[in-house]
PDB file with SEQRES, HELIX, SHEET and CRYST1 records, atoms N, CA, C and O in Angstrom:
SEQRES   1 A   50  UNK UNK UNK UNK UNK UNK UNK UNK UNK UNK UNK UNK UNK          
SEQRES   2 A   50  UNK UNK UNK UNK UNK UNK UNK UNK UNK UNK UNK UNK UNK          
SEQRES   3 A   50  UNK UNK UNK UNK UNK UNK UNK UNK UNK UNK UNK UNK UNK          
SEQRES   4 A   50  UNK UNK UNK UNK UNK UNK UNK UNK UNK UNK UNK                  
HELIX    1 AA1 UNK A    3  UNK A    6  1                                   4    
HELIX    2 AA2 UNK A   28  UNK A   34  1                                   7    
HELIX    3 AA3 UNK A   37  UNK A   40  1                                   4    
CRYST1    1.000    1.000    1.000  90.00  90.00  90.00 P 1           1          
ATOM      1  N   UNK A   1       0.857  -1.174   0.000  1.00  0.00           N  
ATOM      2  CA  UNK A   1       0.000   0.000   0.000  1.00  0.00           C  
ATOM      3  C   UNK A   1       0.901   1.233   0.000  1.00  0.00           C  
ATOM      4  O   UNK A   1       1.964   1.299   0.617  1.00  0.00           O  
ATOM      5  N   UNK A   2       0.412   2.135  -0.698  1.00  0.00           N  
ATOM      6  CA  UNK A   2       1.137   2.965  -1.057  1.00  0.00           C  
ATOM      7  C   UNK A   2       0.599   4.645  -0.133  1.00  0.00           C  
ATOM      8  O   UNK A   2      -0.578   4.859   0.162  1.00  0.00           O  
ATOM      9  N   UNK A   3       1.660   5.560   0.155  1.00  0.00           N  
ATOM     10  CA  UNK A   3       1.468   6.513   1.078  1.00  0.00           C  
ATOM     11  C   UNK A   3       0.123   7.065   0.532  1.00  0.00           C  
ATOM     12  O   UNK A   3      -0.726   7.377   1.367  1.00  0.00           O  
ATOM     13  N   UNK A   4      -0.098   7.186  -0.525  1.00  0.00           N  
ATOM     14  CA  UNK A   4      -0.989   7.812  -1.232  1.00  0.00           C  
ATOM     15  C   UNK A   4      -2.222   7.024  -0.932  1.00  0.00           C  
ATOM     16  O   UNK A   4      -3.307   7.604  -0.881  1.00  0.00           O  
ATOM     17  N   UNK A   5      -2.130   5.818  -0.742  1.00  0.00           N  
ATOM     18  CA  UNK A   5      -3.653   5.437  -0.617  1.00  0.00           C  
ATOM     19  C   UNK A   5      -3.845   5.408   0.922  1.00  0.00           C  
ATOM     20  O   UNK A   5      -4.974   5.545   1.393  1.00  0.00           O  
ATOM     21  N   UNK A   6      -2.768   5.232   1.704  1.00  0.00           N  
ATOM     22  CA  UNK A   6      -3.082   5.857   2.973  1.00  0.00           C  
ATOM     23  C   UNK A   6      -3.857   7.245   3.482  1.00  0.00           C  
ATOM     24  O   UNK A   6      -4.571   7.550   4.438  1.00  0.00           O  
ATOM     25  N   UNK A   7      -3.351   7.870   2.385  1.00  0.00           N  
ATOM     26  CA  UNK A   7      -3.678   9.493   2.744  1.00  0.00           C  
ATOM     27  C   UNK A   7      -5.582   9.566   1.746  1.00  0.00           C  
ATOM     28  O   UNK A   7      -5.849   9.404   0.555  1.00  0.00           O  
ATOM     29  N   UNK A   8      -6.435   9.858   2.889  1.00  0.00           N  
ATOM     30  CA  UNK A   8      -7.824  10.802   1.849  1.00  0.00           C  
ATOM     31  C   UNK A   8      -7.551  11.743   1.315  1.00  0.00           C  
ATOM     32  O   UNK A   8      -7.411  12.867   1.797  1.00  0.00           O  
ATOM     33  N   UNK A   9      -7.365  11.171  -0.485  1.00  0.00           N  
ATOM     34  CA  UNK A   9      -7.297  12.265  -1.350  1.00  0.00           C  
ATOM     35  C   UNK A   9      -6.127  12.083  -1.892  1.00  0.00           C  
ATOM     36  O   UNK A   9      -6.105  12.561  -3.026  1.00  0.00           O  
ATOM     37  N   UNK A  10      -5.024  11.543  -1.541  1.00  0.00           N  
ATOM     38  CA  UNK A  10      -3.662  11.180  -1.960  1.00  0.00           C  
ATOM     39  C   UNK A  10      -3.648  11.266  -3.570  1.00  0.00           C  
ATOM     40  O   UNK A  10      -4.562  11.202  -4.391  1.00  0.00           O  
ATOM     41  N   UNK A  11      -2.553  11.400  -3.673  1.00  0.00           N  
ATOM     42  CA  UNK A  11      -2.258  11.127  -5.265  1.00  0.00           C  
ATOM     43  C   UNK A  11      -0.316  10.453  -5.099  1.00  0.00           C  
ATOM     44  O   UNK A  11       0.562  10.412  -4.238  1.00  0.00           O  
ATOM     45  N   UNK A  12      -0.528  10.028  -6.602  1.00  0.00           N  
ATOM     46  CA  UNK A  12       0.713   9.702  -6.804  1.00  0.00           C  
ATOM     47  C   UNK A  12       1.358  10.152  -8.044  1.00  0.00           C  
ATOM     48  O   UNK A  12       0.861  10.164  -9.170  1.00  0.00           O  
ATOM     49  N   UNK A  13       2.612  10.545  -7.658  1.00  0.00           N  
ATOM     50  CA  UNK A  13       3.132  11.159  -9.552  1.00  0.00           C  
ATOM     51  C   UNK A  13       4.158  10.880  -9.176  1.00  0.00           C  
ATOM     52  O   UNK A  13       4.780  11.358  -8.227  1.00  0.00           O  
ATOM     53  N   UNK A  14       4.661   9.440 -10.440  1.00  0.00           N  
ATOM     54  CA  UNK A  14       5.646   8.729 -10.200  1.00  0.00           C  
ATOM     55  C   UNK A  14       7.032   9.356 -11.376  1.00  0.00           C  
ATOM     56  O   UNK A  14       6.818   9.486 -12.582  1.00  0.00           O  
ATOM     57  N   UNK A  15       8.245   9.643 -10.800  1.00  0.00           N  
ATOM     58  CA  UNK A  15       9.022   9.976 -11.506  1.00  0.00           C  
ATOM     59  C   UNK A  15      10.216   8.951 -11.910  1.00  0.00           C  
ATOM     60  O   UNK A  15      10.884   8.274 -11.128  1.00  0.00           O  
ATOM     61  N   UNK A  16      10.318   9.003 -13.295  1.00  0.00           N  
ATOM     62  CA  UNK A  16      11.138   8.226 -13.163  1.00  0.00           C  
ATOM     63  C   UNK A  16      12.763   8.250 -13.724  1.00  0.00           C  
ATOM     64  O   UNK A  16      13.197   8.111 -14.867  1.00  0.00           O  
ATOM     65  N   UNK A  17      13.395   8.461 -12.559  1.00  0.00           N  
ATOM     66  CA  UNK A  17      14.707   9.012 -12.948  1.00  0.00           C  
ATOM     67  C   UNK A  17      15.899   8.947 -11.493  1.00  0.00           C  
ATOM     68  O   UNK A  17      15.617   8.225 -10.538  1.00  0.00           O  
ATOM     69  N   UNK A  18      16.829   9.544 -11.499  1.00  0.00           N  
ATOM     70  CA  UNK A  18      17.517   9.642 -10.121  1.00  0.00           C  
ATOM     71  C   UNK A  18      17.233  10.233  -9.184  1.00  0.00           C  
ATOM     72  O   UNK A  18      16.448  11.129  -9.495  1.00  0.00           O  
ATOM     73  N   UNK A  19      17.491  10.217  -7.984  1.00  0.00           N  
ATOM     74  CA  UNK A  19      17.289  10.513  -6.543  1.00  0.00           C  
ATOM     75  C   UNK A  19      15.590  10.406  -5.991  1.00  0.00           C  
ATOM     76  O   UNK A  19      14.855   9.847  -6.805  1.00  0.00           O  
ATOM     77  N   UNK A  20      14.970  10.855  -4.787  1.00  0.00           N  
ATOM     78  CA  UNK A  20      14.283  10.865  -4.332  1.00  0.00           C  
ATOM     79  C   UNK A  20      12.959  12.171  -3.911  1.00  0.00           C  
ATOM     80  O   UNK A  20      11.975  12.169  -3.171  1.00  0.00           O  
ATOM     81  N   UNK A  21      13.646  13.266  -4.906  1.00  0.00           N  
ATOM     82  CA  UNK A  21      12.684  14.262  -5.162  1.00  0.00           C  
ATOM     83  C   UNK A  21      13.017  14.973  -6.366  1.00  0.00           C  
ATOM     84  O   UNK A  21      14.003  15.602  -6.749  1.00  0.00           O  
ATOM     85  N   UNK A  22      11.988  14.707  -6.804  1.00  0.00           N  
ATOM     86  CA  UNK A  22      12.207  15.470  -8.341  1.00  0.00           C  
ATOM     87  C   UNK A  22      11.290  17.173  -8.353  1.00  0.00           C  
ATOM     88  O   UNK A  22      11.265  17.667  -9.480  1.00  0.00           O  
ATOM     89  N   UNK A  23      10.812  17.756  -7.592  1.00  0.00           N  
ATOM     90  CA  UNK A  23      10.046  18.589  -7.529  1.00  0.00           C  
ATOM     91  C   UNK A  23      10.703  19.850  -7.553  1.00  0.00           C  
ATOM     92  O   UNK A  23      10.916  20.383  -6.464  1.00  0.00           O  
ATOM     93  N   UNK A  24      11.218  20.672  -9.046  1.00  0.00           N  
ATOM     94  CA  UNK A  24      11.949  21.701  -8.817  1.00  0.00           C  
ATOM     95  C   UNK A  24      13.265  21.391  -9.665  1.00  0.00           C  
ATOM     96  O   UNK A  24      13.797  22.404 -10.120  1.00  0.00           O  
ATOM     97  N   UNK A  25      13.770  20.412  -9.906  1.00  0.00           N  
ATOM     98  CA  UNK A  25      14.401  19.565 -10.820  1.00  0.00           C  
ATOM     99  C   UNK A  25      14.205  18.221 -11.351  1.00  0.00           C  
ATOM    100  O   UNK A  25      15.105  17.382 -11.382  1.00  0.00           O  
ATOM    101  N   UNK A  26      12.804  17.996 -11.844  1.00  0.00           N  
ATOM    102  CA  UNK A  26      12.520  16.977 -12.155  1.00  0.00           C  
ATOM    103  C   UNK A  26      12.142  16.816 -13.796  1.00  0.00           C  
ATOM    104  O   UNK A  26      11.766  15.837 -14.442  1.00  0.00           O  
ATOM    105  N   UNK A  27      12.506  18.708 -14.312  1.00  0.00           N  
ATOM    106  CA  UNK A  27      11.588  19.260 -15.344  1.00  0.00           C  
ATOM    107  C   UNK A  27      10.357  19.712 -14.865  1.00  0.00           C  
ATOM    108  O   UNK A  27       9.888  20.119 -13.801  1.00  0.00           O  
ATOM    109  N   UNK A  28       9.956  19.482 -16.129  1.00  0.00           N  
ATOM    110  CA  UNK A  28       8.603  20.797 -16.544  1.00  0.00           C  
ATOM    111  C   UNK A  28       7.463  19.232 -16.038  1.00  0.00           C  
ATOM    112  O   UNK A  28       6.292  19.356 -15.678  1.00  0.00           O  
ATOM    113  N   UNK A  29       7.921  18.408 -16.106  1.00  0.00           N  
ATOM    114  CA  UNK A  29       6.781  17.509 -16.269  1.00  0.00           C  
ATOM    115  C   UNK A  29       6.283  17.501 -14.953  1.00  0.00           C  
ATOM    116  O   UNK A  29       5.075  17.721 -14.863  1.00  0.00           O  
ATOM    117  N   UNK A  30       7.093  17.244 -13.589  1.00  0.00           N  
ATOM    118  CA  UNK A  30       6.863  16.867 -12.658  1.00  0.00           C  
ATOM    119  C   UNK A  30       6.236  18.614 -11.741  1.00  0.00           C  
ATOM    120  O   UNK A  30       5.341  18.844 -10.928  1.00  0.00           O  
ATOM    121  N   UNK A  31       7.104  19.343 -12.322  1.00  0.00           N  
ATOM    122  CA  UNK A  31       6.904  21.008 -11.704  1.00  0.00           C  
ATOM    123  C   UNK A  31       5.148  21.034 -12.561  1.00  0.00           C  
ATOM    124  O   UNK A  31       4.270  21.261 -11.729  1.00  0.00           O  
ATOM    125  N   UNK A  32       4.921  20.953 -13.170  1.00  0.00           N  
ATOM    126  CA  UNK A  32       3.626  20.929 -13.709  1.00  0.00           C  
ATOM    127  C   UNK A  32       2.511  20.531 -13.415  1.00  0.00           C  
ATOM    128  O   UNK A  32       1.432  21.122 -13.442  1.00  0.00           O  
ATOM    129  N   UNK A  33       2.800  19.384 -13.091  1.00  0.00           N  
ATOM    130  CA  UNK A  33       1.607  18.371 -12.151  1.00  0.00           C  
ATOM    131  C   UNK A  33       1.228  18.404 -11.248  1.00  0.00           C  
ATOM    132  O   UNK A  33       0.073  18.234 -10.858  1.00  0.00           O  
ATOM    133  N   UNK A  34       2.882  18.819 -10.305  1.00  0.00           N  
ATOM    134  CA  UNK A  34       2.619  19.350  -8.795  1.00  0.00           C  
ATOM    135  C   UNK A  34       2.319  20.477  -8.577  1.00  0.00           C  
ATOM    136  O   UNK A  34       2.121  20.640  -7.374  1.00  0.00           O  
ATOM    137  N   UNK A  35       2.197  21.279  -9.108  1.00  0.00           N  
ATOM    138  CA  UNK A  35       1.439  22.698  -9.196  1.00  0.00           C  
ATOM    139  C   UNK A  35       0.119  23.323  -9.862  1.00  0.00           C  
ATOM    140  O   UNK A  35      -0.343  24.458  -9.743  1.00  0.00           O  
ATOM    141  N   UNK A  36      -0.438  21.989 -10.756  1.00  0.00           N  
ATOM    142  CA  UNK A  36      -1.646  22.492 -10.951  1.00  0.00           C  
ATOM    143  C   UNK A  36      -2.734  21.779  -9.949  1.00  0.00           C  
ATOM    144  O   UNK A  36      -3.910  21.920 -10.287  1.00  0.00           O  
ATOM    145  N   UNK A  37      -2.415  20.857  -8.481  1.00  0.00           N  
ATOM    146  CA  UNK A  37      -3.286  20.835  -8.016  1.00  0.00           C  
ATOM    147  C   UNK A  37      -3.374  22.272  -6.737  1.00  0.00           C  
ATOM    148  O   UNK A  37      -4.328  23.048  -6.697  1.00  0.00           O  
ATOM    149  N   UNK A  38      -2.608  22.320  -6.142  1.00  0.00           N  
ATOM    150  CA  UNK A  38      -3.115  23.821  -5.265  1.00  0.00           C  
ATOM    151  C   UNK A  38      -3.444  25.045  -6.204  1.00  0.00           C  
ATOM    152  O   UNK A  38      -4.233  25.915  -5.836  1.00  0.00           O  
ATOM    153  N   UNK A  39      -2.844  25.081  -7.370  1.00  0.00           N  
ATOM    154  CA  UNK A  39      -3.299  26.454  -8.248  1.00  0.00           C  
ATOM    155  C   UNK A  39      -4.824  26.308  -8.652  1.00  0.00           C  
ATOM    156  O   UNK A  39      -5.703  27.066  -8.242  1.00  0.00           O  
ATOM    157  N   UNK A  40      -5.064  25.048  -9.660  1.00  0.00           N  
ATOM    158  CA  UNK A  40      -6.006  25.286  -9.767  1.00  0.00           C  
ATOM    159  C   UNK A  40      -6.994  23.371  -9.537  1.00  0.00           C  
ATOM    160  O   UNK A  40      -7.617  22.582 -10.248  1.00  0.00           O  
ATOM    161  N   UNK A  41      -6.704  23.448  -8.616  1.00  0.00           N  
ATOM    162  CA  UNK A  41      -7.251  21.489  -8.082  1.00  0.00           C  
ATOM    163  C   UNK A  41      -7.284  20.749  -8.943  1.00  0.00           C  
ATOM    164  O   UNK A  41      -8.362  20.165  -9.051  1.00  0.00           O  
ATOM    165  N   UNK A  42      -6.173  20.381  -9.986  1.00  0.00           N  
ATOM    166  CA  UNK A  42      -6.325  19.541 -11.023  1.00  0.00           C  
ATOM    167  C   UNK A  42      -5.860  18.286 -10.064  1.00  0.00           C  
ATOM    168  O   UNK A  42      -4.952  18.479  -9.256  1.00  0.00           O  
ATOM    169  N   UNK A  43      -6.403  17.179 -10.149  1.00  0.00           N  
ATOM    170  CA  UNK A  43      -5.498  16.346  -9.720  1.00  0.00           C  
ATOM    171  C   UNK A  43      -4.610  15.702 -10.538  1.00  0.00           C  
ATOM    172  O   UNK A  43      -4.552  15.983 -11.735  1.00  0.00           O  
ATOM    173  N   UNK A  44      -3.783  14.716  -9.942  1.00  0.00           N  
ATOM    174  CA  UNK A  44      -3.064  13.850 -10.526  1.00  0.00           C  
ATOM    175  C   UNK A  44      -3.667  12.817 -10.939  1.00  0.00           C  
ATOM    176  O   UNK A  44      -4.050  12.135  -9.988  1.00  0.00           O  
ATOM    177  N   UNK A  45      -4.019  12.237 -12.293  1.00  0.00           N  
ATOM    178  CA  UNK A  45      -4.208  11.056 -12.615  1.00  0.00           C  
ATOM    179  C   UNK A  45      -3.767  10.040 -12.034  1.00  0.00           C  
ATOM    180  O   UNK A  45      -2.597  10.140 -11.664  1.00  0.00           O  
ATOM    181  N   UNK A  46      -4.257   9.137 -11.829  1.00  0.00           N  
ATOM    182  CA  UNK A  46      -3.986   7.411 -11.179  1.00  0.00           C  
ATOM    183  C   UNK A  46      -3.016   7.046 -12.315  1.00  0.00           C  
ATOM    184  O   UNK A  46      -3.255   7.396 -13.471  1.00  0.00           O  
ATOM    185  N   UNK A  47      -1.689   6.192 -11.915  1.00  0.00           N  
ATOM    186  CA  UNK A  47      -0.516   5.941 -12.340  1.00  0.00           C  
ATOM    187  C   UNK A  47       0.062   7.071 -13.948  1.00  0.00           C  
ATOM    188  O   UNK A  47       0.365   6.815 -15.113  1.00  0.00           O  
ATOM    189  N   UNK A  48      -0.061   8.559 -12.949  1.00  0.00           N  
ATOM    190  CA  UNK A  48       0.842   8.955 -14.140  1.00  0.00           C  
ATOM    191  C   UNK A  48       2.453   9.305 -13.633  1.00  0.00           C  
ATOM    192  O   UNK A  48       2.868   9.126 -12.488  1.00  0.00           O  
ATOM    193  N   UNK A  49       3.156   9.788 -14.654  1.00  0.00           N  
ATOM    194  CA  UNK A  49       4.604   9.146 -14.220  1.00  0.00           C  
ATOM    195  C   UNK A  49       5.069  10.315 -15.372  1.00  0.00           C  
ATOM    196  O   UNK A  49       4.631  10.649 -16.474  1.00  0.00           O  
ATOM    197  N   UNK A  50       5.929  10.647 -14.715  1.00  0.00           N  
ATOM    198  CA  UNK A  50       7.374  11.843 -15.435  1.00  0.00           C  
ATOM    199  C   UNK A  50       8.491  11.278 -15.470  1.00  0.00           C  
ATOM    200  O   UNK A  50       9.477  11.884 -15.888  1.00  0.00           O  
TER     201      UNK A  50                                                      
END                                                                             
């Protein structure tokens, strides 16, 4: 089980590449995703991946 399904409301945006946070250097893909849910509540799709 994954943190995300622990959490009400969780999401997951799986990156796939080196280290353990890609948010800010992960590209445009991952800075994108994670910022259109507090801007404008998009969520994250179920298994999408950068």
């Amino acid at each position: 089980m994954s943190l995300a399904d622990q959490c009400p409301g969780g999401m997951l945006l799986t990156y796939e590449g080196l280290g353990h946070t890609a948010y800010g250097r992960g590209g445009t893909c991952v800075t994108e995703k994670v910022d259109a849910y507090p801007v404008g509540l998009k969520p994250v799709r179920p298994g999408a991946t950068c």
